[in-house]
N, C-alpha and C positions, 0 to 999 in steps of 0.2 A: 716097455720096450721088449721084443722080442728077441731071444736067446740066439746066437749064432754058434752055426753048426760047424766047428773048424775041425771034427775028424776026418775029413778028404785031406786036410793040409799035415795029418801025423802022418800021412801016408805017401807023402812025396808029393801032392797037388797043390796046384795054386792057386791060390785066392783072386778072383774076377773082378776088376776094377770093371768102372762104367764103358760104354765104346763110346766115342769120338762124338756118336751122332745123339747121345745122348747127353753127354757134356753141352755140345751146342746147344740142344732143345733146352735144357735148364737154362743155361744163360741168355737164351733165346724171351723166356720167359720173365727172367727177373729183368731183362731190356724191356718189356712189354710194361712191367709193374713201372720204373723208374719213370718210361714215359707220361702216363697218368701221374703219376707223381708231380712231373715236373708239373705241367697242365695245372694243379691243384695250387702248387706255389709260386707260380706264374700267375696267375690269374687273383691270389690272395697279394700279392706284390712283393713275397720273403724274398728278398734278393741274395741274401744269405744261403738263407735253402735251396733254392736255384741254381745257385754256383756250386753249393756242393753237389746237389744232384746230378746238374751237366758234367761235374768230373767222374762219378759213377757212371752216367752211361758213357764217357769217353772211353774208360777202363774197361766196360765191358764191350765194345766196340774194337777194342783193340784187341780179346782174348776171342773176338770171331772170326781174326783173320786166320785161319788156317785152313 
């Protein structure tokens, strides 16, 4: 893992969280993964698996409304 460089932050700066649209784009994505997913466990018949998967994409359907 690469070292992170926090002398901007001895110095009064601050540390740069993600923007908005990148947030999205990632959860964007693990909604893209989930979908295949379900697909996989849907069509194997885990009803189990399914149910939890449909509650993952619910949750992350819910952190895209903004």
């Amino acid at each position: 893992m690469a070292e992170r460089d926090n002398s901007r932050l001895l110095n009064g700066g601050e540390e740069m969280g993600m923007t908005n649209e990148q947030y999205k784009g990632i959860l964007l994505d693990q909604l893209a993964d989930l979908r295949r997913i379900l697909k996989l466990v849907t069509k194997a018949g885990n009803a189990e698996a399914q149910e939890e998967v449909e509650d993952q994409i619910a949750k992350l359907n819910e952190k895209l409304k903004f």
